[in-house]
N, C-alpha and C positions, 0 to 999 in steps of 0.2 A: 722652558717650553711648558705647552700649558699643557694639563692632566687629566681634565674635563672634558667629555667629548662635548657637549658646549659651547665650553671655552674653543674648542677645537674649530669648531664650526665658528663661530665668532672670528675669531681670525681669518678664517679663508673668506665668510662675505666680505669683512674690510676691505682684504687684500684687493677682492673683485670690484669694489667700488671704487676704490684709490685708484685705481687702474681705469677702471670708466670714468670719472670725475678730470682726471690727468688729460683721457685722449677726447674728452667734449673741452675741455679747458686750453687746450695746445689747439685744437683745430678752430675753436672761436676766435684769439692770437692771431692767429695767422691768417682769418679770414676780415678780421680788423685791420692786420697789416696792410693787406691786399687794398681794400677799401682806402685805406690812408693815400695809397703809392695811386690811387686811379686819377686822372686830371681833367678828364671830363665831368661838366656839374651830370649833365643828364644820364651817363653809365653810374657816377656815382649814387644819384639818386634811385636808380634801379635796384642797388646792390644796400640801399641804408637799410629798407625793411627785414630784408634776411638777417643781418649782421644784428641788426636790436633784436630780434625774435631769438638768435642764439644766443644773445645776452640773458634775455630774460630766463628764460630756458633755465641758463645757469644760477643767478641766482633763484629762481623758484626751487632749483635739487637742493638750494642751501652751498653749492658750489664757491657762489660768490656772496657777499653782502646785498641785500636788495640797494642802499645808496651806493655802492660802487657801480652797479652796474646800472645804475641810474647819472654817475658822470659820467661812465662811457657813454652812453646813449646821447647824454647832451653834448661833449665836446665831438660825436661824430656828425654828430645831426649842424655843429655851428661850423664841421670842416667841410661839411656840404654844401652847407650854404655860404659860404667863403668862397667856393670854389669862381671861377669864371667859365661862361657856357664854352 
């Protein structure tokens, strides 16, 4: 354990990031999930803006990679437009 109150502090922002990082990363998942599972094109289309905006979101914290979250955006965007009205 560390000895430094520094150090000390260093560790618990980690902690609290890791922690934030986790629950914007589990809730964007799942809100991609959501969007996969819709079978309507026009609710999906509704729902693509948000879903990329919490993408970006994440890679801009450094969360994600900016090209990953640059394939997620385009394979949702081409399962959109797949979709049948």
């Amino acid at each position: 354990m560390a000895n430094h109150s520094a150090t000390k502090k260093d560790v618990r922002q980690s902690r609290k990031r890791n922690e934030r990082n986790r629950y914007y990363g589990k809730t964007t998942r799942n809100a991609i999930r959501d969007l996969k599972a819709i079978e309507g094109k026009s609710d999906a289309a509704k729902e693509l803006p948000s879903v990329a905006s919490m993408i970006d979101k994440l890679a801009k914290r450094g969360t994600i990679h900016k090209n990953k979250a640059a394939n997620l955006k385009s394979k949702l965007a081409k399962k959109v437009n797949a979709l049948a009205k």
